[in-house]
C-alpha positions in Angstrom: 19.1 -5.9 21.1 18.3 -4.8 17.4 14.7 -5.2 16.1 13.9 -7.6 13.9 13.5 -5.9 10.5 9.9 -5.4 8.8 8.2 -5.2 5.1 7.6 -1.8 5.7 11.4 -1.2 6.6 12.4 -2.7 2.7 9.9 -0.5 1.1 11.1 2.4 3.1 14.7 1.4 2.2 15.6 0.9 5.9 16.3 -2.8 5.4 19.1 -4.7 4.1 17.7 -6.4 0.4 18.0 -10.0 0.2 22.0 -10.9 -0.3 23.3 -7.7 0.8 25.0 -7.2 4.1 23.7 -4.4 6.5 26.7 -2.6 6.1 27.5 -2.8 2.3 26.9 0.0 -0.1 24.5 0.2 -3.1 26.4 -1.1 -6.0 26.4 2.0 -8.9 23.3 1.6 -11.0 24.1 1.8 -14.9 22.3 4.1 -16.5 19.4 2.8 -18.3 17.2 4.0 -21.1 13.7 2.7 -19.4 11.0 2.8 -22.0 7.1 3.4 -20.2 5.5 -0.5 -21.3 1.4 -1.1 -20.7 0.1 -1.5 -17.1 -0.5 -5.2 -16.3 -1.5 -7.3 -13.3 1.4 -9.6 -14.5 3.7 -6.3 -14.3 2.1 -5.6 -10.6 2.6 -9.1 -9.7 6.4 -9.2 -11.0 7.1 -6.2 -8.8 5.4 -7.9 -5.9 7.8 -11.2 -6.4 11.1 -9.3 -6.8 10.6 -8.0 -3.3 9.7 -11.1 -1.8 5.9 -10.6 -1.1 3.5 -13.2 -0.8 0.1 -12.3 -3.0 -2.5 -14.1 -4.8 -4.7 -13.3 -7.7 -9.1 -13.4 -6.5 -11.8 -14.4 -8.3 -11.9 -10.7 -10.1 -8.3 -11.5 -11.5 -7.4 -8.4 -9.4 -4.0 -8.6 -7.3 -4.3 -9.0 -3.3 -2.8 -9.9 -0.4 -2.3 -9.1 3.2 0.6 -6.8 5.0 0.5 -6.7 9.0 -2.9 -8.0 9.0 -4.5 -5.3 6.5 -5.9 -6.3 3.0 -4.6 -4.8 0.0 -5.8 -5.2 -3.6 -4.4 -3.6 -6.4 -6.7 -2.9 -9.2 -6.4 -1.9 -12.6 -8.9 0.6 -13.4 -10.2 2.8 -16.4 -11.3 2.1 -19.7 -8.7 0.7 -20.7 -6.8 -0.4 -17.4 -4.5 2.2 -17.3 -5.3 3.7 -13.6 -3.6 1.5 -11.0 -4.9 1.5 -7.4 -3.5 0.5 -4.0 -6.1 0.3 -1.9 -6.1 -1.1 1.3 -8.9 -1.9 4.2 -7.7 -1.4 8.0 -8.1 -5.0 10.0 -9.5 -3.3 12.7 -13.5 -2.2 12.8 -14.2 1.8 14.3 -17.5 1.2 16.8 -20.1 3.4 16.3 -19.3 5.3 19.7 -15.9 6.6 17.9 -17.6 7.6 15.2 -16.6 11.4 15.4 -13.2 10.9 16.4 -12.6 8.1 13.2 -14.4 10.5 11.2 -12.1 13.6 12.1 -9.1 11.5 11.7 -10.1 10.4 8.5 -10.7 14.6 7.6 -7.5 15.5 9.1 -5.5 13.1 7.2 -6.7 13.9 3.7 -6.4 18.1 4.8 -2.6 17.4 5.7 -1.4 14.2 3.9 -1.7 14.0 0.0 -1.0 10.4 0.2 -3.5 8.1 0.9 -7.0 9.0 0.0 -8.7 7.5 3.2 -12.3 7.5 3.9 -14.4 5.6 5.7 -17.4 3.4 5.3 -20.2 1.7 7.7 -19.9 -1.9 7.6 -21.9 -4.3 10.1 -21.7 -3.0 13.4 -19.0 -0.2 12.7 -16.6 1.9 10.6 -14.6 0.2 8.0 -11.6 2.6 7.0 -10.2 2.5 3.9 -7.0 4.0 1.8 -5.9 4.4 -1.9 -3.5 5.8 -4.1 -4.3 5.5 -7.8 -2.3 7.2 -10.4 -3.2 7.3 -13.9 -0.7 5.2 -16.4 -2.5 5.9 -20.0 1.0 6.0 -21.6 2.7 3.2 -19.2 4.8 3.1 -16.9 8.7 2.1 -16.2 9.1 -0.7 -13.8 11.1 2.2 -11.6 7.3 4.3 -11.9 5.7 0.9 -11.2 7.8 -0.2 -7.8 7.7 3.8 -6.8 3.7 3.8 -7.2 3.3 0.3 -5.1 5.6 1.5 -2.2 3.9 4.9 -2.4 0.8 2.4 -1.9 1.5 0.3 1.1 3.7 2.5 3.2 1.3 5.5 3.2 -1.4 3.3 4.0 0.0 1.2 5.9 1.0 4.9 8.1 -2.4 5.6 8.3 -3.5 2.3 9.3 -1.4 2.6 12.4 -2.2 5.4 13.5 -6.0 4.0 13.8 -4.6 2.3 16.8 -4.8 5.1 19.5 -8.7 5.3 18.4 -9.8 2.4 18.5 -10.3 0.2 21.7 -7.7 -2.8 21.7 -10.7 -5.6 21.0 -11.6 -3.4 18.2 -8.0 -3.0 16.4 
């Protein structure tokens, strides 16, 4: 019995795209002369919509949605809203008695992974644990830059987030 595919499997590239058969090959890509254009929450949101994702635009006018049960927001940052960030909170809450082990996680991910930044924060009666990849678009970006930034984004994060799950008691995850 095959498993059903996820999100995470179409960022990774492990997924058959919409229209495609498991089986087929990538048709050949022309070659294209992609100019950098300004960062946008319109351009963030296009990306979002070619791959199918379900999102919403808050209060802030900041892009956000959820992926297996995590919030994600992606911000536009800077003085002129050229840094974008991915950042995403874990569902789950860390109680206060696996405080040192979320804590050395948290230190061991950022000394081996480059991707995400994760920290974490206290929040009510626990650990809230947080991840973000920003990268800094002052001169634009390609759609190609764009989509590799927001994968980059959600799949790194979204590693981390599941790795939470052997620290945390199950009523806490």
């Amino acid at each position: 019995m095959s498993r059903r595919s996820t999100w995470l499997d179409r960022v990774r590239g492990l997924a058959p795209r919409a229209g495609r058969s498991p089986g087929a090959s990538r048709p050949a890509d022309p070659v294209t002369d992609q100019r950098p254009e300004p960062l946008t929450s319109q351009r963030v949101g296009d990306d979002l919509t070619r791959r199918g994702y379900r999102f919403r635009i808050d209060s802030d006018g900041d892009v956000t949605g959820t992926w297996d049960g995590n919030r994600f927001w992606f911000l536009l940052l800077g003085d002129h809203e050229e840094i974008l960030q991915i950042r995403g909170r874990w569902s789950g809450a860390a109680p206060r008695p696996t405080r040192l082990a979320v804590l050395q996680a948290v230190n061991d991910w950022n000394r081996e992974r480059i991707w995400p930044k994760v920290y974490a924060r206290e929040e009510g009666d626990g650990l809230a644990l947080y991840a973000e990849v920003s990268v800094d678009f002052e001169h634009g970006a390609t759609d190609d830059q764009l989509a590799a930034t927001i994968t980059c984004g959600l799949a790194t994060a979204s590693q981390f987030f599941g790795s939470l799950a052997a620290l945390a008691p199950p009523d806490a995850a």
